[in-house]
C-alpha positions as CSV (number, residue, x, y, z in Angstrom):
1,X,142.4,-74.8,217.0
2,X,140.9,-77.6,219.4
3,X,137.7,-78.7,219.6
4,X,136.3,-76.2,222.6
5,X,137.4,-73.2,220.9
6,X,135.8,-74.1,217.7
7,X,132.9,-74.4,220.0
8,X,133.4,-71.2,221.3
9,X,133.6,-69.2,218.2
10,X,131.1,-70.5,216.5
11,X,128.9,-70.0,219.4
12,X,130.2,-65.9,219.1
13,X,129.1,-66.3,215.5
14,X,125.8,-67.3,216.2
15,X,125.2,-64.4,218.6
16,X,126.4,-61.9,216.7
17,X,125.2,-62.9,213.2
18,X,121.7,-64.7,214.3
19,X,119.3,-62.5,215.6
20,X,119.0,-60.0,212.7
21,X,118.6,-63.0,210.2
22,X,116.3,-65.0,212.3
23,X,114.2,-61.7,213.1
24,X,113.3,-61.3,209.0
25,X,111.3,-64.1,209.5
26,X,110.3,-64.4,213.1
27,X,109.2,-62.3,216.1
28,X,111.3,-61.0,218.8
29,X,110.1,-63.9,221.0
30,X,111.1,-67.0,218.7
31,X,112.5,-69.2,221.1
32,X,112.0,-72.0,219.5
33,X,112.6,-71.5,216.4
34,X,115.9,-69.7,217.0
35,X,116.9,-72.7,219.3
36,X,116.0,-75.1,216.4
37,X,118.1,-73.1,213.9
38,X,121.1,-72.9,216.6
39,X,121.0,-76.5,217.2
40,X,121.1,-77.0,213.1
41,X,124.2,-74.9,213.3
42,X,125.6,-76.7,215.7
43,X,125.1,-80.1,214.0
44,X,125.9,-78.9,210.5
45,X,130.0,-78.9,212.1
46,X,129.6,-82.2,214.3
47,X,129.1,-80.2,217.7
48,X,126.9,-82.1,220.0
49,X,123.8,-79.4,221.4
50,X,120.0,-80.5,222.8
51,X,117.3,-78.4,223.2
52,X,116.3,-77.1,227.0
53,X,113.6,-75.8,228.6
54,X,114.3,-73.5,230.7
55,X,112.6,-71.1,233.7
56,X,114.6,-67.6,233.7
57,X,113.8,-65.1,236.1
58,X,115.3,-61.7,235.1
59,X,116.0,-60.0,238.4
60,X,116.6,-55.9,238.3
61,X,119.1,-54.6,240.5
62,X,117.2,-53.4,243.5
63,X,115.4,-56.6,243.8
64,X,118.7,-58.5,243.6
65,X,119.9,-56.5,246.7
66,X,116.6,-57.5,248.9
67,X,117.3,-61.2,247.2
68,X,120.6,-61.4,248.7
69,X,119.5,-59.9,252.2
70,X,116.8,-62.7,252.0
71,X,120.1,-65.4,251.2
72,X,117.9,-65.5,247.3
73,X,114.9,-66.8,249.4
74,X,112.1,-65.9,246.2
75,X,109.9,-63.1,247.0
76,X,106.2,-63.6,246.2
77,X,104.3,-61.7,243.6
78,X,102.8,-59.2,246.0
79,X,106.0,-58.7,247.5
80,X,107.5,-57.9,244.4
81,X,104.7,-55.2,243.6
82,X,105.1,-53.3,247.7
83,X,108.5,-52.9,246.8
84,X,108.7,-51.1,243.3
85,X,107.4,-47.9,244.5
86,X,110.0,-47.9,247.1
87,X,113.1,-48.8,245.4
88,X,111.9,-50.1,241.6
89,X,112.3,-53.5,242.4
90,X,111.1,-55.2,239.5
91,X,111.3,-59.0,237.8
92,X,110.3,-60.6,234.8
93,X,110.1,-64.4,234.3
94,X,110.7,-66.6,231.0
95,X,109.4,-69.7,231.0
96,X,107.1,-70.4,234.2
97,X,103.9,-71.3,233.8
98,X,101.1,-68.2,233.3
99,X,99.5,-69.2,236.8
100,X,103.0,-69.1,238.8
101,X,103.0,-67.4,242.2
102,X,107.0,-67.2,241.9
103,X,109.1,-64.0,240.6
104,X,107.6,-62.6,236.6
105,X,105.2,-65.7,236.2
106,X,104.8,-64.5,232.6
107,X,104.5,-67.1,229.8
108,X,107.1,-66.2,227.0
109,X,104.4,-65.9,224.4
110,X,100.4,-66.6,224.0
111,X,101.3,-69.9,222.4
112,X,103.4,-71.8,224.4
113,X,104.4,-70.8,227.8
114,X,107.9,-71.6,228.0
115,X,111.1,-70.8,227.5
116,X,113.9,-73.0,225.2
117,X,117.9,-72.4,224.5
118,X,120.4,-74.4,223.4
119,X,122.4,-76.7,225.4
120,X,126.3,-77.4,223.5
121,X,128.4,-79.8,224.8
122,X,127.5,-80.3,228.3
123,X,129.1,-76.6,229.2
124,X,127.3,-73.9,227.0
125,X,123.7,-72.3,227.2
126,X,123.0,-69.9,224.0
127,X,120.3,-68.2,224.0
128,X,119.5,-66.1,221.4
129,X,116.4,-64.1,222.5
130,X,116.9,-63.2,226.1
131,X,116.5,-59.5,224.5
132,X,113.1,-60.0,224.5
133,X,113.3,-59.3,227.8
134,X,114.7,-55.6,227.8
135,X,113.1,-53.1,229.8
136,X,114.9,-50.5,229.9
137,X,112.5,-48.4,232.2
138,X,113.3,-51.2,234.8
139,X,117.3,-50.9,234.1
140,X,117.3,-54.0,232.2
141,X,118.8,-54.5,229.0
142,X,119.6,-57.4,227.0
143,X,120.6,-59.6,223.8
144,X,121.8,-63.1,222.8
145,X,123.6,-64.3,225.4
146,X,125.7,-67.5,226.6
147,X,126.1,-69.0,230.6
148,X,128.8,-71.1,230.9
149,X,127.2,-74.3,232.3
150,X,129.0,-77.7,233.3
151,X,126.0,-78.3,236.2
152,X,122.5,-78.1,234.7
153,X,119.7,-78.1,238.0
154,X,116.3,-78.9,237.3
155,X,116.1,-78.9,241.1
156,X,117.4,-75.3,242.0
157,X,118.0,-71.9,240.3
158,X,121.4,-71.1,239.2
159,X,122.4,-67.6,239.4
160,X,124.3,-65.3,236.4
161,X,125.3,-61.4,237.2
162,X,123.9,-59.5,234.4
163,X,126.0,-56.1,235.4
164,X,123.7,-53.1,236.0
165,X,120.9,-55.4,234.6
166,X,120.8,-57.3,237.8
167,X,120.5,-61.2,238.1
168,X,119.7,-64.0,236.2
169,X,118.0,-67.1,237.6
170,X,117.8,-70.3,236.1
171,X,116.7,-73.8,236.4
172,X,116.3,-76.6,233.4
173,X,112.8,-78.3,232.9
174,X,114.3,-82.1,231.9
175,X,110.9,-83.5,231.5
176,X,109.4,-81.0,229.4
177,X,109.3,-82.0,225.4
178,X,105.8,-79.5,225.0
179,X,107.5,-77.5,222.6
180,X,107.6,-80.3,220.1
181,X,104.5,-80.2,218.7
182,X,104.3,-76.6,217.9
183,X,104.2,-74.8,213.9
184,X,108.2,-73.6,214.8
185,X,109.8,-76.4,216.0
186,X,108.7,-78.6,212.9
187,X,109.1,-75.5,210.5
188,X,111.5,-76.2,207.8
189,X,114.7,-73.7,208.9
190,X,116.7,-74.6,206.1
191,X,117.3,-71.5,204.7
192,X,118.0,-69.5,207.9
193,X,120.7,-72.3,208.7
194,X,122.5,-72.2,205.3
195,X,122.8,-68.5,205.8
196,X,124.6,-69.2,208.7
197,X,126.2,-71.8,207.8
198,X,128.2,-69.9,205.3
199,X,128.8,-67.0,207.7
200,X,130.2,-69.9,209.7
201,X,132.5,-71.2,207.3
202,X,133.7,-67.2,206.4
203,X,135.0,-66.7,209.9
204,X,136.8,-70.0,209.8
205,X,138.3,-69.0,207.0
206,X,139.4,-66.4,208.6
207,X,140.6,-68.0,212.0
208,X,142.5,-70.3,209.6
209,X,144.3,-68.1,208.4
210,X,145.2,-66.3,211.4
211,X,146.7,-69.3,213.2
């Protein structure tokens, strides 16, 4: 097994095994501390990952139509809100500040507005609470997810189909370390990432033995 797809995997460990174990101690929209825990992960079997904050905005399908007749020119706020009883055109955003004029403008949670994943080796994003955004009376529907990402923007959105869920817009904050200071991000993890740490180490056991 070479080095990417040991990235890969553990990265499908992570997504499947993370969220339940996370969610015993944290609530649905622990970015932080789920990207903390990742990185730890990561780390624990020499694979290089940073922390990014991130703006998402998490486009339903009608409103991705009317984005690509506008060539993804971003409708304002009040656009958004003429066109939902025509069609349900609907957005959410993750990460934007609370006062943003943009598409969703919604801060991720009432302590820190933003929005942070997991960068791994210059060509992943993992992020393991984008299912906090589900709505499923907008057609939108979720869970931990990775973007394949050699080219990170922090001067234009990059764009991810979500199937019947619509779009995905993103663009990295570079500059923005805000998240350092909070209760999460210096939380001691060290039980969550020994859980998975092990979980880890099961499946390679069992891709060992396979190959």
């Amino acid at each position: 097994m070479n080095r990417t797809e040991r990235v890969d995997r553990i990265a499908r460990v992570l997504l499947q095994h993370a969220r339940p174990i996370i969610l015993e101690s944290y609530a649905p929209n622990c970015c932080i501390a789920s990207t903390a825990i990742a990185l730890s992960v990561f780390r624990c079997f020499g694979i290089h990952a940073v922390p990014a904050s991130v703006e998402m905005a998490l486009v339903n399908r009608p409103l991705a139509a009317r984005l690509l007749e506008r060539s993804n020119d971003f409708p304002t706020r009040e656009e958004v809100v003429a066109w939902e009883p025509i069609d349900g055109s609907w957005a959410m955003g993750l990460g934007f500040p609370p006062d943003s004029r943009a598409i969703g403008g919604a801060p991720t949670d009432s302590h820190w507005p933003g929005h942070l994943v997991t960068y791994v080796e210059k060509r992943l994003l993992l992020d393991l609470t984008l299912g906090q955004a589900t709505r499923p009376d907008r057609g939108m529907t979720y869970g931990p997810s990775v973007f394949p990402l050699t080219t990170f923007s922090a001067t234009r959105y990059l764009s991810y189909e979500a199937g019947d869920s619509g779009i995905i817009l993103l663009r990295w904050k570079p500059d923005d370390r805000s998240y350092e200071p909070t209760p999460d991000w210096r939380r001691d993890h060290g039980p969550i990432v020994k859980r998975l740490v092990k979980i880890v180490h099961k499946e390679v056991a069992t891709w060992t033995s396979a190959t």
